[in-house]
N, CA, C and O atoms as a CHARMM CRD file, in Angstrom:
* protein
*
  376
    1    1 UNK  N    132.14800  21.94500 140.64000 PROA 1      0.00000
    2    1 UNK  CA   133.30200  21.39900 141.33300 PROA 1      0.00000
    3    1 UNK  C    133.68200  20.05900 140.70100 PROA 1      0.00000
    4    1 UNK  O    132.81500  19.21900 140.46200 PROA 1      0.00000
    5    2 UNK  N    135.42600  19.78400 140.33300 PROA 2      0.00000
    6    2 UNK  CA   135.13900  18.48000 140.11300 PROA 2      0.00000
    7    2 UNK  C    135.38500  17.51800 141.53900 PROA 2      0.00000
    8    2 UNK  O    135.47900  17.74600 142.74600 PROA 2      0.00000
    9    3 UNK  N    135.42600  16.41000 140.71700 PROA 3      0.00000
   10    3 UNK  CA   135.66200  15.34400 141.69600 PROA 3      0.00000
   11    3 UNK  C    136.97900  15.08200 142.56200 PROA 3      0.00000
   12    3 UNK  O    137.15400  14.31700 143.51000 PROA 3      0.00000
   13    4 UNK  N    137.95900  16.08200 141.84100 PROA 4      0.00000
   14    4 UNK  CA   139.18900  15.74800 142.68000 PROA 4      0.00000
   15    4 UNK  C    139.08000  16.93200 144.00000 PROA 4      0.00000
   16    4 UNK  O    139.45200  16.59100 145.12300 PROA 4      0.00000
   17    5 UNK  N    138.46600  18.52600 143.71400 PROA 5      0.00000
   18    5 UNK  CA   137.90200  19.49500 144.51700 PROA 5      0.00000
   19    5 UNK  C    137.28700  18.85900 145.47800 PROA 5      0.00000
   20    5 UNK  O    137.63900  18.99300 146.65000 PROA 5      0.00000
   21    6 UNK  N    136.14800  17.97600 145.05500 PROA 6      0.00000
   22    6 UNK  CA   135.26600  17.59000 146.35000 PROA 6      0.00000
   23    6 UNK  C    136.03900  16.51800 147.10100 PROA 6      0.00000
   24    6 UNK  O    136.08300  16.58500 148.32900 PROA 6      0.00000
   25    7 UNK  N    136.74400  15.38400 146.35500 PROA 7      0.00000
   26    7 UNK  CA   137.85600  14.71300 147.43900 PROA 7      0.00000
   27    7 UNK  C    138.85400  15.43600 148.19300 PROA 7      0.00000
   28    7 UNK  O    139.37800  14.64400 148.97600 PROA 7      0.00000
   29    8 UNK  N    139.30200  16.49000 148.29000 PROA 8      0.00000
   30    8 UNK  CA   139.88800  17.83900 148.15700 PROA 8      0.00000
   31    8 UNK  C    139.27700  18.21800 149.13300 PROA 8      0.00000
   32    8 UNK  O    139.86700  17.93300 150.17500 PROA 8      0.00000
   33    9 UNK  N    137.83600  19.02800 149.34200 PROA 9      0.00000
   34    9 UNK  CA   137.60600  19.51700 150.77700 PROA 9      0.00000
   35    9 UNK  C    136.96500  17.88200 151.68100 PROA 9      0.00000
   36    9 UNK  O    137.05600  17.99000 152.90300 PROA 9      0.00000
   37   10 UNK  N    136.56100  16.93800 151.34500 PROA 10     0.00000
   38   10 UNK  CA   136.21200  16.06400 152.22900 PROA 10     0.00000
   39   10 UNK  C    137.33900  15.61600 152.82000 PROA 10     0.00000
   40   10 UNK  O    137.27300  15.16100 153.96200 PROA 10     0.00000
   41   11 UNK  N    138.49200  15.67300 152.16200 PROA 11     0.00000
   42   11 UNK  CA   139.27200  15.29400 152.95300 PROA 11     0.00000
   43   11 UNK  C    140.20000  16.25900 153.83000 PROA 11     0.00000
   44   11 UNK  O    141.01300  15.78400 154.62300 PROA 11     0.00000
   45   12 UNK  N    140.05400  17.51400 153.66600 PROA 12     0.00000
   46   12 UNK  CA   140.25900  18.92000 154.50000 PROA 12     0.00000
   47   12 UNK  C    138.98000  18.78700 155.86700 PROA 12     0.00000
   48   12 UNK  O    139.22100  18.81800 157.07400 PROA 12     0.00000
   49   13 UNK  N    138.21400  18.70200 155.49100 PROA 13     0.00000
   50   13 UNK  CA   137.00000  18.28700 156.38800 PROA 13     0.00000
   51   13 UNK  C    137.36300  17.47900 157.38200 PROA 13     0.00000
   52   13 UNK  O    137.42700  18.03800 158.47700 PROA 13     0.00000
   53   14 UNK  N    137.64300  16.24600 157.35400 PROA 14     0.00000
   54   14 UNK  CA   137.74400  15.27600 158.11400 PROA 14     0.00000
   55   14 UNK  C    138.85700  15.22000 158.33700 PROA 14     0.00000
   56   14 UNK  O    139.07800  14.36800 159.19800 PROA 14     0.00000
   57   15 UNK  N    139.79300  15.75100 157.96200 PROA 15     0.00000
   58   15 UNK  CA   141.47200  15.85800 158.40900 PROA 15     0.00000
   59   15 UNK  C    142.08100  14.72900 158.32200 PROA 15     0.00000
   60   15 UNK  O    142.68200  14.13800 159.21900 PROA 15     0.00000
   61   16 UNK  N    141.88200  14.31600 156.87100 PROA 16     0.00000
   62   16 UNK  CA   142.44600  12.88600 156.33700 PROA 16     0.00000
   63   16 UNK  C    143.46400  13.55100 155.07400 PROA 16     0.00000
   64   16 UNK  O    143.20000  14.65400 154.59600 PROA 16     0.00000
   65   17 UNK  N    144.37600  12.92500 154.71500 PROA 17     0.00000
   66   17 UNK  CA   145.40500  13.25900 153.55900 PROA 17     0.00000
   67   17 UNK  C    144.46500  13.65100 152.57800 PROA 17     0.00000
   68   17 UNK  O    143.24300  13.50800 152.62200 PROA 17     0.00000
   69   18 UNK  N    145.20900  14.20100 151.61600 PROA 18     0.00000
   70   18 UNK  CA   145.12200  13.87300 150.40800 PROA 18     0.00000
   71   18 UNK  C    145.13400  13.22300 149.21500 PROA 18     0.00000
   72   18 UNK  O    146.21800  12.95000 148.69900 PROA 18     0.00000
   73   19 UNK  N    143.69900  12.80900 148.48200 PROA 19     0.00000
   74   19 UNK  CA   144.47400  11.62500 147.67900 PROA 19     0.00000
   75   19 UNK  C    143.98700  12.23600 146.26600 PROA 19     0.00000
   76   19 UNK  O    143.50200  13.36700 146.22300 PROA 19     0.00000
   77   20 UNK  N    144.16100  11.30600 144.91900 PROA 20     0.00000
   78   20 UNK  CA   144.11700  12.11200 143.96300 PROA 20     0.00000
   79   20 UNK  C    143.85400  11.12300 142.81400 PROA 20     0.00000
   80   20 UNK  O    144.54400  10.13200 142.58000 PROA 20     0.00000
   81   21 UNK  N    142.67000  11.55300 142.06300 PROA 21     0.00000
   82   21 UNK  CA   142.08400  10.92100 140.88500 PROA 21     0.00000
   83   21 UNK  C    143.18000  10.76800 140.11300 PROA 21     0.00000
   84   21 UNK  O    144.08500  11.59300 139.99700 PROA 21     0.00000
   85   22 UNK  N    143.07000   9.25200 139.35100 PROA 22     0.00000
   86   22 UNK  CA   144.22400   8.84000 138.35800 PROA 22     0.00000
   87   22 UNK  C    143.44800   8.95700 136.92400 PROA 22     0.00000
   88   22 UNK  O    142.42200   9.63100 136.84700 PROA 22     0.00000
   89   23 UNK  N    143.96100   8.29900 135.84300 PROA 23     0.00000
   90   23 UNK  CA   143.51400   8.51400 134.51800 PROA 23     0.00000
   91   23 UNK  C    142.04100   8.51700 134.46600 PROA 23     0.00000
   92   23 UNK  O    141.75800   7.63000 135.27100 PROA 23     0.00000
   93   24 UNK  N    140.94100   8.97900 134.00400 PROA 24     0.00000
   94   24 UNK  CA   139.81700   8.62000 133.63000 PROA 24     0.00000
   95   24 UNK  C    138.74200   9.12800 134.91000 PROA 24     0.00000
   96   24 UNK  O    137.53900   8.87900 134.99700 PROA 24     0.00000
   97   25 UNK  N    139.52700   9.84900 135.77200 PROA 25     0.00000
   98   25 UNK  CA   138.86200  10.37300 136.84000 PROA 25     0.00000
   99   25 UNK  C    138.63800   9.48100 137.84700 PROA 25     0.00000
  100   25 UNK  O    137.81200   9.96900 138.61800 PROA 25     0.00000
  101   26 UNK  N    138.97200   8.46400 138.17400 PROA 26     0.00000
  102   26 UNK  CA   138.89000   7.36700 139.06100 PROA 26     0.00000
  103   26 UNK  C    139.61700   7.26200 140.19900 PROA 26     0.00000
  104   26 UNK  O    140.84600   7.20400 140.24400 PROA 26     0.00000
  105   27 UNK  N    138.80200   7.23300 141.20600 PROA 27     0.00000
  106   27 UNK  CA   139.02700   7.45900 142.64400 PROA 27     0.00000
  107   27 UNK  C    139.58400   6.46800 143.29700 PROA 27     0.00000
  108   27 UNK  O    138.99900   5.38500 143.29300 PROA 27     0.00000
  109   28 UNK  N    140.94500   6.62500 144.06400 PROA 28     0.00000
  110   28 UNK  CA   141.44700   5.48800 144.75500 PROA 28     0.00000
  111   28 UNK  C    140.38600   5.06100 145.60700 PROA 28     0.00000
  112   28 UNK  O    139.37000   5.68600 145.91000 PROA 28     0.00000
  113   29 UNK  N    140.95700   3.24900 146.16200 PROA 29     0.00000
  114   29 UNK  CA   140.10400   2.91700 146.81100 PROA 29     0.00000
  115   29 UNK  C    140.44200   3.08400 148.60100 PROA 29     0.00000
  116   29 UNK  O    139.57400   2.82100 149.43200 PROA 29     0.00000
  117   30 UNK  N    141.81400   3.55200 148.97300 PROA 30     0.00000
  118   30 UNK  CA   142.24000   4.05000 149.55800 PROA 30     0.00000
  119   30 UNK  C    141.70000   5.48000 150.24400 PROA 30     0.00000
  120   30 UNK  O    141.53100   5.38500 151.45900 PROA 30     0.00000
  121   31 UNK  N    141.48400   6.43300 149.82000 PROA 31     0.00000
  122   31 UNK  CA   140.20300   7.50400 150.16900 PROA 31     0.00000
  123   31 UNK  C    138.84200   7.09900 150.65800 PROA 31     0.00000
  124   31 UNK  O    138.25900   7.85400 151.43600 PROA 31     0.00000
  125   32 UNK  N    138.07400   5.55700 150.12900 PROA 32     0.00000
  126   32 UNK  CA   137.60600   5.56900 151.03300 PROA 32     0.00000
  127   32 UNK  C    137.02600   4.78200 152.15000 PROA 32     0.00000
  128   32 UNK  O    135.97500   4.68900 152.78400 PROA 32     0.00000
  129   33 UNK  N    138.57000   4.10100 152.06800 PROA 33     0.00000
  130   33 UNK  CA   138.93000   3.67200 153.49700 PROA 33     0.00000
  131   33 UNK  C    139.93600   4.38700 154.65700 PROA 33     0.00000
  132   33 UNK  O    140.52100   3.85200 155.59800 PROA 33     0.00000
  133   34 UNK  N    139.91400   5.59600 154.28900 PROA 34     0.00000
  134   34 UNK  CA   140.22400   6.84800 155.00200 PROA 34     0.00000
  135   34 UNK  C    139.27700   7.56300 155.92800 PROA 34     0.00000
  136   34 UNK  O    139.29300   7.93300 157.10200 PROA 34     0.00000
  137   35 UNK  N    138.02400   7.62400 154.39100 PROA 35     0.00000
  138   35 UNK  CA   137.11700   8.05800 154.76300 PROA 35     0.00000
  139   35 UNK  C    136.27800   7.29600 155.75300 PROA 35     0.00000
  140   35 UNK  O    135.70300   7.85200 156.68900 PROA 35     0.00000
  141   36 UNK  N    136.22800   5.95000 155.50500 PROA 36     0.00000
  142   36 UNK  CA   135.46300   5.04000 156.47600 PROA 36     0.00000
  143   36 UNK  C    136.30800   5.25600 158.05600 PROA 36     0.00000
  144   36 UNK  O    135.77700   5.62700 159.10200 PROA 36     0.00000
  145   37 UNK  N    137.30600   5.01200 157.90900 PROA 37     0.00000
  146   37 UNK  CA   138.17900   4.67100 159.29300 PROA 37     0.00000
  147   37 UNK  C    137.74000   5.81400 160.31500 PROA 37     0.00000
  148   37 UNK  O    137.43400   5.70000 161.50200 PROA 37     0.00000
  149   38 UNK  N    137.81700   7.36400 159.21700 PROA 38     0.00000
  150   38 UNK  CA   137.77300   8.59700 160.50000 PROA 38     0.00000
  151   38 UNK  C    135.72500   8.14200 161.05800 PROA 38     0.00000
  152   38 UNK  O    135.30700   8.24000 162.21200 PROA 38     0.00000
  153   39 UNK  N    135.15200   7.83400 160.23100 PROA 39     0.00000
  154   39 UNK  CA   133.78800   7.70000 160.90600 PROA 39     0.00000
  155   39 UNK  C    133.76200   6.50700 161.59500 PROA 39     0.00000
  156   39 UNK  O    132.65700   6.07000 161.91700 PROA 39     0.00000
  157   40 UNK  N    134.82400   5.85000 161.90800 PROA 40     0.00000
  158   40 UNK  CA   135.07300   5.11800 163.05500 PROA 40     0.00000
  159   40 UNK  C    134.78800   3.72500 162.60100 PROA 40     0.00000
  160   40 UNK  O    134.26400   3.09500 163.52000 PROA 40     0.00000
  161   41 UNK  N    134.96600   2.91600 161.36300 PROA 41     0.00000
  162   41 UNK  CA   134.73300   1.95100 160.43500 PROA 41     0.00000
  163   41 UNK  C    135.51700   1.08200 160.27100 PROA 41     0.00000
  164   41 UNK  O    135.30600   0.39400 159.27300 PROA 41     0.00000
  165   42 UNK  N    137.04100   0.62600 161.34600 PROA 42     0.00000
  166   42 UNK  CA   137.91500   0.37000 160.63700 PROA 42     0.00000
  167   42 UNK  C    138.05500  -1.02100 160.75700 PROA 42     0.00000
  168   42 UNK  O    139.05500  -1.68900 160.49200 PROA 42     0.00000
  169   43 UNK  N    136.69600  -1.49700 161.28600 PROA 43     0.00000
  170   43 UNK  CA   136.73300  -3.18900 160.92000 PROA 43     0.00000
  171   43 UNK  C    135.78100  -3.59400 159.60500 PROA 43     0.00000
  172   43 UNK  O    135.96900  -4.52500 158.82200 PROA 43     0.00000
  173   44 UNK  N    134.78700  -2.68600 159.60300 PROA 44     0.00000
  174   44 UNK  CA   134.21000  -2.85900 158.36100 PROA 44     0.00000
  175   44 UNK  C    134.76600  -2.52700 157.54300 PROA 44     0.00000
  176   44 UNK  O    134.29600  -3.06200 156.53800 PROA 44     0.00000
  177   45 UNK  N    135.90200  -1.64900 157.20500 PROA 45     0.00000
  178   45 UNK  CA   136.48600  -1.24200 155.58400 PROA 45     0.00000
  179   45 UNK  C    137.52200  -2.21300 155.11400 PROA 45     0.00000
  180   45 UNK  O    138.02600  -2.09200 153.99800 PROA 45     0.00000
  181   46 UNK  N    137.82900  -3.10800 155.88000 PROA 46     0.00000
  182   46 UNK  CA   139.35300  -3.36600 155.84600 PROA 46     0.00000
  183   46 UNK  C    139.05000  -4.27400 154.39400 PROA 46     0.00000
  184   46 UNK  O    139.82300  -4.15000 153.44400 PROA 46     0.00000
  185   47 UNK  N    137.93100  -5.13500 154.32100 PROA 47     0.00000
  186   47 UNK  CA   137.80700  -5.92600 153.33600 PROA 47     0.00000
  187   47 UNK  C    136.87900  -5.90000 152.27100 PROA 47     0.00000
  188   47 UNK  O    136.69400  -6.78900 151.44100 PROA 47     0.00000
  189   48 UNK  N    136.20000  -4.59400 152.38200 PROA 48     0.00000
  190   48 UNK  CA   135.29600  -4.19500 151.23700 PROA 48     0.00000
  191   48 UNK  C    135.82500  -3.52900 150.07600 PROA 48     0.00000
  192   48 UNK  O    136.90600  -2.94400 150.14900 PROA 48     0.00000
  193   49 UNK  N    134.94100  -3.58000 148.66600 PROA 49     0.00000
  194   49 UNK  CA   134.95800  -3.29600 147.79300 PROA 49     0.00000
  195   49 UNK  C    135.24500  -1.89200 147.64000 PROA 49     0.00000
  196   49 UNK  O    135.27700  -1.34700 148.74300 PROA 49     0.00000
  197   50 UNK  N    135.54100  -0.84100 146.35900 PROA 50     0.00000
  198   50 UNK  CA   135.33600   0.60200 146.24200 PROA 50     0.00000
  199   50 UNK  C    134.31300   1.03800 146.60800 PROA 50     0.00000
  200   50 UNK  O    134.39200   1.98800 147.38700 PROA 50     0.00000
  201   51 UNK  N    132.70800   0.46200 146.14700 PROA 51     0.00000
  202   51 UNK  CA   131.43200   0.52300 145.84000 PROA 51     0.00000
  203   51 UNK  C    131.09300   0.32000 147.17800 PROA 51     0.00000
  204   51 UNK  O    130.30200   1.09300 147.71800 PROA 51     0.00000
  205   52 UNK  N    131.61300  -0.66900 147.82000 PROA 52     0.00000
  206   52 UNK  CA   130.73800  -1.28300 148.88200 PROA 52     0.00000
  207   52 UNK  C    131.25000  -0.09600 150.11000 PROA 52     0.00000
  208   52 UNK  O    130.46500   0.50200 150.84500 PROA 52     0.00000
  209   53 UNK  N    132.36300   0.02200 150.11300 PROA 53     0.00000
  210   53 UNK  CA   132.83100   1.59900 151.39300 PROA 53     0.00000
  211   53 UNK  C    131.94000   2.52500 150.65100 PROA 53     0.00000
  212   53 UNK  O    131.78500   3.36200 151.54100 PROA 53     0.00000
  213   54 UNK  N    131.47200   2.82200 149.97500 PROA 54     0.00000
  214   54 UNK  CA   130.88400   4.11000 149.36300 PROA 54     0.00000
  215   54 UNK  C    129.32000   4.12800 150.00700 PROA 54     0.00000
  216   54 UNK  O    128.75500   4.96300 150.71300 PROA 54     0.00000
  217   55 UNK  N    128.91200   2.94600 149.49800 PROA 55     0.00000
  218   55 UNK  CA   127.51100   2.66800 150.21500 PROA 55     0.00000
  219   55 UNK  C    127.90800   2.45100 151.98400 PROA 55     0.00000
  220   55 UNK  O    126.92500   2.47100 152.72500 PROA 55     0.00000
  221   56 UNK  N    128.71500   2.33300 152.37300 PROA 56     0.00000
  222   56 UNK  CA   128.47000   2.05600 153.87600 PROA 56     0.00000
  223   56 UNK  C    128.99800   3.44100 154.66000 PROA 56     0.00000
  224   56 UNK  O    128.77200   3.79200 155.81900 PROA 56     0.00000
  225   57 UNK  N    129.73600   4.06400 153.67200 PROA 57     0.00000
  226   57 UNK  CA   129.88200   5.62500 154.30800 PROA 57     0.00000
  227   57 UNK  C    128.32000   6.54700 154.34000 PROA 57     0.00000
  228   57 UNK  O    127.64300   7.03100 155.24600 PROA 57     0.00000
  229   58 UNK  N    128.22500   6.49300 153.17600 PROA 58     0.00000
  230   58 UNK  CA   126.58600   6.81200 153.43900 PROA 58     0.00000
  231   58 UNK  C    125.49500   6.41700 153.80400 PROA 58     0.00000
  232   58 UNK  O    124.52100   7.15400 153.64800 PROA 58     0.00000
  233   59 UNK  N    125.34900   5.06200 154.43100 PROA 59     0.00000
  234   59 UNK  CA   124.50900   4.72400 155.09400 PROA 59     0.00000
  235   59 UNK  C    125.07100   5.14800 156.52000 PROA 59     0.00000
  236   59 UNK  O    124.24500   5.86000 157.09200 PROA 59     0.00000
  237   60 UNK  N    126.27400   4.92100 157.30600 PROA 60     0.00000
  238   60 UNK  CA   126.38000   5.39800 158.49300 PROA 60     0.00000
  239   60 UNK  C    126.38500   7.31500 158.67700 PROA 60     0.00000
  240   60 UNK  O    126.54100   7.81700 159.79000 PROA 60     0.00000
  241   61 UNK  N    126.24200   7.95500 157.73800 PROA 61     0.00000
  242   61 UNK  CA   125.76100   9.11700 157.83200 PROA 61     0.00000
  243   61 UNK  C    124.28700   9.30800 157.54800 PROA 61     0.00000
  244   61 UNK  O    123.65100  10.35900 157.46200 PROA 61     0.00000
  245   62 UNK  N    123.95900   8.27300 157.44300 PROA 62     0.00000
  246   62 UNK  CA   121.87200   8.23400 157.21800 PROA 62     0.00000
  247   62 UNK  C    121.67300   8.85300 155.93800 PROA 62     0.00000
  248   62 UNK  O    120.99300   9.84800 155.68700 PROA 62     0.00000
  249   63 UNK  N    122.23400   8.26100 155.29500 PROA 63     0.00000
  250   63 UNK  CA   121.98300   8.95700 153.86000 PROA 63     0.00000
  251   63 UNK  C    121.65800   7.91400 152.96700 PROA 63     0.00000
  252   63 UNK  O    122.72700   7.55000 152.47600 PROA 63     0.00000
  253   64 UNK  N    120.93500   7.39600 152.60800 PROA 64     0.00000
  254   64 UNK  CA   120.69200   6.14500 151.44700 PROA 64     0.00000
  255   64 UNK  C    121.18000   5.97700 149.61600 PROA 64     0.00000
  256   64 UNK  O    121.16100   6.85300 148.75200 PROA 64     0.00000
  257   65 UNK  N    121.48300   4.90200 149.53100 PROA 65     0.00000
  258   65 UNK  CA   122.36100   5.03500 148.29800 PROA 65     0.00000
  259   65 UNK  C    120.86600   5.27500 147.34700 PROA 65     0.00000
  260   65 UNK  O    119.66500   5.41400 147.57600 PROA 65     0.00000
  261   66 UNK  N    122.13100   5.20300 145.70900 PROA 66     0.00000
  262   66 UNK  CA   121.06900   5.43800 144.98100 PROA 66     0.00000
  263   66 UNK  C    121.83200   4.86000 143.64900 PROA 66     0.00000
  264   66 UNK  O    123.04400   4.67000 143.75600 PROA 66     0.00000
  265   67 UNK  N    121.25000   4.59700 142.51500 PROA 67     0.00000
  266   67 UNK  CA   122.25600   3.74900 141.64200 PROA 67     0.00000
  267   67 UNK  C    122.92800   4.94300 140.90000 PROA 67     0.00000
  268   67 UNK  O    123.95200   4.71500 140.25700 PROA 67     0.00000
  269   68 UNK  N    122.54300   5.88400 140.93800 PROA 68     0.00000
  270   68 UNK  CA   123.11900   6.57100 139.83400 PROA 68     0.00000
  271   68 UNK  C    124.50300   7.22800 140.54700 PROA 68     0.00000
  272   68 UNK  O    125.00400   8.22500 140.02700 PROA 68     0.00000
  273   69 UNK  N    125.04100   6.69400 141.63200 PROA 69     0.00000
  274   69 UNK  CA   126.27500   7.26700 142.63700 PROA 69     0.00000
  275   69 UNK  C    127.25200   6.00700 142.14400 PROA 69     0.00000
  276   69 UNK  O    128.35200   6.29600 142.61600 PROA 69     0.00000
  277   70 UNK  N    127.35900   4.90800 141.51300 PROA 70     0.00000
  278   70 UNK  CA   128.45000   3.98000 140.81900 PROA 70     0.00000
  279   70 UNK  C    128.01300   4.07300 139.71900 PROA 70     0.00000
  280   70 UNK  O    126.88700   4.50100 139.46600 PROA 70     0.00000
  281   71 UNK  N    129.25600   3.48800 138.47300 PROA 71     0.00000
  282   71 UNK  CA   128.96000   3.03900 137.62700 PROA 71     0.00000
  283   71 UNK  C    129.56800   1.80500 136.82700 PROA 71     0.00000
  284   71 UNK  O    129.76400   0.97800 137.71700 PROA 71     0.00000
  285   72 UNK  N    129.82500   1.44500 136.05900 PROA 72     0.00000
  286   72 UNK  CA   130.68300   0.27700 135.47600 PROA 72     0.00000
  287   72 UNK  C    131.97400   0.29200 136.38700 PROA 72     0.00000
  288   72 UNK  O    132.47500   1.34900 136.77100 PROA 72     0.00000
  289   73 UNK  N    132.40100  -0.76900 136.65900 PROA 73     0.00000
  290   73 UNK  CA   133.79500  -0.91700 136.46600 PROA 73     0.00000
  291   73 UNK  C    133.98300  -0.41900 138.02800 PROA 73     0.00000
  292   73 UNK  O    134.99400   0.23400 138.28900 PROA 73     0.00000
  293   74 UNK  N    133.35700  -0.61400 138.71700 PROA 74     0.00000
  294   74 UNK  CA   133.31600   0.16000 139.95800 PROA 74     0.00000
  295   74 UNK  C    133.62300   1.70700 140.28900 PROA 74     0.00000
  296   74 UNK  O    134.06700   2.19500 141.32800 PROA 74     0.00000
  297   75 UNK  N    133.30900   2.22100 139.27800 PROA 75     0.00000
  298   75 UNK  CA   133.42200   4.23500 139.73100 PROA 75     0.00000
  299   75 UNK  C    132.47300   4.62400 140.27400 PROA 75     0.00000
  300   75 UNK  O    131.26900   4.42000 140.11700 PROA 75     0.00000
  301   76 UNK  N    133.15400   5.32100 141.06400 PROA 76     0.00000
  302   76 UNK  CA   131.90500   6.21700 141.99300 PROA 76     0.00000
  303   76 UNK  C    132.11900   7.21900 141.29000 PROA 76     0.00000
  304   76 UNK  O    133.21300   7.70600 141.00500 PROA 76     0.00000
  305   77 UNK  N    130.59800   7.72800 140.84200 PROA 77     0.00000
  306   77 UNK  CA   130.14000   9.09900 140.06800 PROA 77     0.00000
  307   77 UNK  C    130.41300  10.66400 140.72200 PROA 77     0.00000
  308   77 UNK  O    130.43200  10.79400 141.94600 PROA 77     0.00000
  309   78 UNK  N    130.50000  11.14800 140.35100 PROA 78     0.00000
  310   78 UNK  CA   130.70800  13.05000 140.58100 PROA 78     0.00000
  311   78 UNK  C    129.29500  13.07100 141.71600 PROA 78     0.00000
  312   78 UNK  O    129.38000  13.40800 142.89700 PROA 78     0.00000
  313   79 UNK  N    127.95400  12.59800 140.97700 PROA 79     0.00000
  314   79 UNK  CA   126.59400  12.96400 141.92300 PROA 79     0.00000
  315   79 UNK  C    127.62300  11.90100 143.13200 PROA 79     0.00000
  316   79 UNK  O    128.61100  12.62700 143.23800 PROA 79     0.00000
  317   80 UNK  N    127.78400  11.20200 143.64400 PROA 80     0.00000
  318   80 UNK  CA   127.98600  10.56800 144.78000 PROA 80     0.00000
  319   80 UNK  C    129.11100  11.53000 145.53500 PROA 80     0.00000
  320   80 UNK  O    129.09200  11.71800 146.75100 PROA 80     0.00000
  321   81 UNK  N    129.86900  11.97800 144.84500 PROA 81     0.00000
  322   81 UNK  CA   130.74600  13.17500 145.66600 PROA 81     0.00000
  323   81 UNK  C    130.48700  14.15500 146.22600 PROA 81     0.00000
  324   81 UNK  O    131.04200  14.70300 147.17800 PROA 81     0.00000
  325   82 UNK  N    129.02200  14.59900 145.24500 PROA 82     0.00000
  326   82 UNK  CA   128.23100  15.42300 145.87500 PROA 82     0.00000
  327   82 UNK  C    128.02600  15.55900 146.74000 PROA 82     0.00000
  328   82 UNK  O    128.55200  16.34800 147.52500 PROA 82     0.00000
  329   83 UNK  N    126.87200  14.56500 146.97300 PROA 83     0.00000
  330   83 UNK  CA   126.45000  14.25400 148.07000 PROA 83     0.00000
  331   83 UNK  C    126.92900  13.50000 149.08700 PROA 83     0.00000
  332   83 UNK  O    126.12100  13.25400 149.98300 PROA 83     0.00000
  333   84 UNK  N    127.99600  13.08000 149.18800 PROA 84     0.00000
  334   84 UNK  CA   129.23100  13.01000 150.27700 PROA 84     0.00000
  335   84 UNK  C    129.68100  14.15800 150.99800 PROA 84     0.00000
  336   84 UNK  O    129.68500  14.34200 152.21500 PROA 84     0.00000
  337   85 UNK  N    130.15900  15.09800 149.82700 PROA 85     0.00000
  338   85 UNK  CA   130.34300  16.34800 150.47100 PROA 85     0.00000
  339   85 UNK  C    129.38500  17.31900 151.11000 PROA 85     0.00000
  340   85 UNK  O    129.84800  18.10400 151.93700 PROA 85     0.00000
  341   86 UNK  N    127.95000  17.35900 150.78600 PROA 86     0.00000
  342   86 UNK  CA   127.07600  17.59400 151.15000 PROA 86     0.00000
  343   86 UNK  C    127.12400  17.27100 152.56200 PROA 86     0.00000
  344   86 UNK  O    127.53400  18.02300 153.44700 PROA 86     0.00000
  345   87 UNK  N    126.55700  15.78700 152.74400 PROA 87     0.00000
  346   87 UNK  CA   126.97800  15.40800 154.50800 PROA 87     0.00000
  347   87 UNK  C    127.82000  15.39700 155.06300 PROA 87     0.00000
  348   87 UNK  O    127.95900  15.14300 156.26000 PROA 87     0.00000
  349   88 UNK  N    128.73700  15.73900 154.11000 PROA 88     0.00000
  350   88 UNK  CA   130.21000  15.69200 155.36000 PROA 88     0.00000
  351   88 UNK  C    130.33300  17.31800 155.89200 PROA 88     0.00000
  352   88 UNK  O    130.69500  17.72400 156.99700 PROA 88     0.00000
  353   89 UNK  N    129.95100  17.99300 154.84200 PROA 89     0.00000
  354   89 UNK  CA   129.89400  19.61900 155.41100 PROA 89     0.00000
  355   89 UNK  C    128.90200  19.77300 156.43200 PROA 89     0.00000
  356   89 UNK  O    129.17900  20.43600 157.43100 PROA 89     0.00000
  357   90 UNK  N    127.91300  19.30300 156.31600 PROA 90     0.00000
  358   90 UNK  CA   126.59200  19.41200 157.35900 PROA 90     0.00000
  359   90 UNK  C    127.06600  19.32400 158.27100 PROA 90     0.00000
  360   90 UNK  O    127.07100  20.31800 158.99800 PROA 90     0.00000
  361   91 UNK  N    127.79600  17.93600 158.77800 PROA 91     0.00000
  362   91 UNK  CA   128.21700  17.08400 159.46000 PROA 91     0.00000
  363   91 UNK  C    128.95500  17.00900 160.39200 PROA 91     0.00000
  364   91 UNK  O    128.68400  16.44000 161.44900 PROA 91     0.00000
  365   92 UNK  N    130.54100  17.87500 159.98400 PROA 92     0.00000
  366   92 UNK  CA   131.88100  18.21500 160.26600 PROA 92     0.00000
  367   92 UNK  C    131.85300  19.23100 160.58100 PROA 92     0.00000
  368   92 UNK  O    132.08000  19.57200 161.74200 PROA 92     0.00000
  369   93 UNK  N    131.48900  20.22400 159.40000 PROA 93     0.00000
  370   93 UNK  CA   131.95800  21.19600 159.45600 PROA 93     0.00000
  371   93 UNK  C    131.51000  22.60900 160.58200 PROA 93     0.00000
  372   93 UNK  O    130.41000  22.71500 161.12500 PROA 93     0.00000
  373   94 UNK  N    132.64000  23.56900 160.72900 PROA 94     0.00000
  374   94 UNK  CA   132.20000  24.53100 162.38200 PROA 94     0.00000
  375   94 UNK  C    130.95500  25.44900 161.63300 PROA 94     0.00000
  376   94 UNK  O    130.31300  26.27000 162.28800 PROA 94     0.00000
């Protein structure tokens, strides 16, 4: 799956828009403060980083970060979509 697929059902999942990787595969930072808001976040997202909503979405799903889920330049990796989508299917889904 790529990364725009798995932003794609997480956000079918949680019944948030659609948003959509720009050049170089890079994920708005907008998705995931989408994503934060529906898990009920919307005082903590308002002023965090790409990286930093990424780690706090998965810590409030009990899931612990790991380094290899960012990388330079603030991208969140394909493995971090993964396993986003992973808990969000567990999670959400009927």
């Amino acid at each position: 799956m790529t990364k725009q697929e798995m932003m794609n059902r997480i956000s079918e999942v949680l019944s948030i828009r659609t948003f959509f990787v720009s050049t170089g595969s890079t994920e708005p930072r907008d998705f995931f403060v989408s994503v934060a808001n529906q898990l009920g976040l919307q005082e903590l997202s308002a002023n965090q980083g790409k990286v930093d909503l990424a780690k706090l979405i998965l810590q409030v799903l009990g899931e612990d970060w790991n380094d290899s889920y960012s990388s330079e330049g603030s991208t969140i990796t394909k493995t971090y979509f993964a396993k986003l989508l992973q808990v969000i299917e567990l999670t959400f889904s009927d």
